[in-house]
C-alpha positions in Angstrom: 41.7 -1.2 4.1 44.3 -2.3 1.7 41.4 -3.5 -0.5 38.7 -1.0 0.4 38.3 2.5 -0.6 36.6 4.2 2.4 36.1 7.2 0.7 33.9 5.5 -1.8 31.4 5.0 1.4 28.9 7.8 2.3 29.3 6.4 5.8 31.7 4.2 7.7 31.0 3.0 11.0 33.8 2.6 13.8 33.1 0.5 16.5 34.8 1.8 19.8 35.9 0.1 23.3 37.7 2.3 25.4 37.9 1.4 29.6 35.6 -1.5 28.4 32.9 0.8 27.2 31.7 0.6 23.7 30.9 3.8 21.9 29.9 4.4 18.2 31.6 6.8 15.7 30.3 7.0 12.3 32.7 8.9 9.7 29.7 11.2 7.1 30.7 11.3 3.4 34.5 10.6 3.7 34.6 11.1 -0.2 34.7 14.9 0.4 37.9 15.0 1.7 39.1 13.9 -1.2 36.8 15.3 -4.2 36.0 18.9 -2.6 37.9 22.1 -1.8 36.7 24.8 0.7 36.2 26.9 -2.0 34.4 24.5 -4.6 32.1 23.6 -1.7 30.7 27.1 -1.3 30.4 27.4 -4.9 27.9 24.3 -4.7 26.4 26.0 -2.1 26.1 29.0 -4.0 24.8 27.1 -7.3 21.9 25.3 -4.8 20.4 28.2 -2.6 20.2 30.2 -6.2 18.2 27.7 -7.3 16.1 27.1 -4.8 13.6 29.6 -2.6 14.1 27.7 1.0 17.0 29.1 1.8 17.3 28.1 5.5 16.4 24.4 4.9 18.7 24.3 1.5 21.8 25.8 3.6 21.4 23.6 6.6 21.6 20.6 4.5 24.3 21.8 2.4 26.7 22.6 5.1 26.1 19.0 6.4 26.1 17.3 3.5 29.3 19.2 1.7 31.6 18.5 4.5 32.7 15.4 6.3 31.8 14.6 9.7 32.4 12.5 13.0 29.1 11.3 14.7 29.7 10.2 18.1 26.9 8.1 19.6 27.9 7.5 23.2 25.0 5.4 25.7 27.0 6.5 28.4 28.8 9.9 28.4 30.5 9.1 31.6 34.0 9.4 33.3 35.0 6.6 31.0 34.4 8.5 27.8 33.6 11.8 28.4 34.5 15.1 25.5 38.4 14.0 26.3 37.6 10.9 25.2 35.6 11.8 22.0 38.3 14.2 21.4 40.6 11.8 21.0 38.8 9.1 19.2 38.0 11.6 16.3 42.1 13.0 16.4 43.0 9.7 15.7 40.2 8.8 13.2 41.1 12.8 11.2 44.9 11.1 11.3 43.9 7.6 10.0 41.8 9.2 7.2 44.9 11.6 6.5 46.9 8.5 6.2 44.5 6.6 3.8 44.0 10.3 1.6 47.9 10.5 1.3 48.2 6.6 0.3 45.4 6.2 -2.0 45.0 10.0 -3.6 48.5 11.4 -3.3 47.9 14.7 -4.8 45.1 15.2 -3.1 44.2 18.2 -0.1 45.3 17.6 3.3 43.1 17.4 6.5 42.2 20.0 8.5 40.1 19.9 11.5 36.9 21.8 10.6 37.1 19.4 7.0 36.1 16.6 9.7 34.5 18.0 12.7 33.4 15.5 16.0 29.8 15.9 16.8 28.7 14.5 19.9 25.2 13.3 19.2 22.2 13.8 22.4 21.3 10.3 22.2 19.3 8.0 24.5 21.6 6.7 27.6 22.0 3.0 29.2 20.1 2.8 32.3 23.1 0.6 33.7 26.9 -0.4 33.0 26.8 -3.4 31.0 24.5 -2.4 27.9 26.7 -0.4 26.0 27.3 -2.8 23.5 23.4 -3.2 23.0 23.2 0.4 22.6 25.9 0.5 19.7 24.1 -2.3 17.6 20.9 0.0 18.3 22.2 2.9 17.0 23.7 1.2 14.1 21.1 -0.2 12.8 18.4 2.9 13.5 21.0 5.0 11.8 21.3 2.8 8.9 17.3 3.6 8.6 17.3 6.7 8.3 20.5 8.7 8.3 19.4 11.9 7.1 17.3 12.9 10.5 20.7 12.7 12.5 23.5 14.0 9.6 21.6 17.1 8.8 20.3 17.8 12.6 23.2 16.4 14.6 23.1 19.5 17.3 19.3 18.9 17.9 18.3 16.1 20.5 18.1 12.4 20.0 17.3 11.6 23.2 13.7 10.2 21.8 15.2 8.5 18.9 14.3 5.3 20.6 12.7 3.8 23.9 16.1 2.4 25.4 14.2 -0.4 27.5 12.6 -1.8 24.2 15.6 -0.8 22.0 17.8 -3.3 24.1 15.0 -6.0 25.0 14.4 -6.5 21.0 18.0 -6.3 19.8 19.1 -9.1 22.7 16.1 -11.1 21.8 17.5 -10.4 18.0 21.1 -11.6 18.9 19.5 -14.9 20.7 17.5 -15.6 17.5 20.2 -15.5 15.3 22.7 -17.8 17.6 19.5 -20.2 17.5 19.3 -20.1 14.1 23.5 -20.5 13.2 23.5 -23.5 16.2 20.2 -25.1 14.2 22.0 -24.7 10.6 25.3 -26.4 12.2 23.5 -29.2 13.6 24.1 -28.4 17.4 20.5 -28.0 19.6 20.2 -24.6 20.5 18.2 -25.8 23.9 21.6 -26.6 25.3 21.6 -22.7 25.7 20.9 -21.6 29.4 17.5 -19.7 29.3 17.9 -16.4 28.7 15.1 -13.7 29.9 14.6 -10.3 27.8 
């Protein structure tokens, strides 16, 4: 990231394979670390539910959206991954971000656990062991649509987010297209592919 200034993003996605199981993380406003204190953020929240009348709605989404986040989006909460697992995954992401705070914003606050809290999202679940990897493009791309329904209700279930049968039959029927497509614009025939079925 020696080019890239993550906490310019309001999201950054981690891909994660751990025991050959892919799992999502997606890091929520990393800029707050940097650019808000504890106490300037319940100020903000002070300022907003002041000026506004839905006080339950306005604090819900300010607690969310003033603080930075780990979403976990796991197809497969299993012995492979598991809250140990999570656990770990989001230490290691609080000490990468600590690392890239201190490098690029030296006087800036250090990170403390509830700045980035792990939030295991109730997601829809792979019906088998091998479509884990589906399910992370899935969940990518449906959060990329609409973030807001899962940053600012991340403890409510997702397990209807999506029908996981037609989730994973349209993004492999996606993935085919676009080798198709890449082997056409290279000049290779793309019927030297063995058939696949969706």
């Amino acid at each position: 990231t020696k080019k890239v200034n993550l906490f310019e993003k309001k999201f950054v996605f981690v891909p994660i394979n751990l025991n050959s199981h892919w799992f999502l993380a997606v890091v929520c406003y990393p800029g707050l670390l940097k650019t808000v204190t504890p106490d300037e953020r319940r100020e903000l929240v002070k300022v907003w539910v002041n000026s506004l009348k839905r006080l339950k709605i306005v604090l819900k989404y300010f607690l969310y959206i003033f603080s930075t986040s780990i979403l976990v989006f796991d197809s497969s909460k299993s012995s492979l991954t598991g809250k140990q697992a999570h656990a770990r995954v989001a230490s290691e992401l609080r000490d990468y971000f600590a690392m890239e705070l201190r490098t690029k914003f030296p006087t800036a606050h250090s990170i403390e656990g509830e700045k980035m809290k792990e939030i295991v999202l109730d997601v829809p679940q792979q019906p088998n062991g091998y479509d884990c990897g589906i399910f992370l493009l899935e969940y990518v791309e449906r959060f990329q649509k609409n973030p807001a329904e899962l940053v600012l209700q991340p403890s409510k279930s997702h397990l209807g987010w999506f029908d996981p049968k037609q989730g994973v039959s349209n993004n492999r029927r996606n993935i085919s297209d676009i080798i198709k497509r890449l082997m056409t614009s290279q000049g290779r025939n793309p019927n030297s592919l063995p058939e696949i079925k969706f």
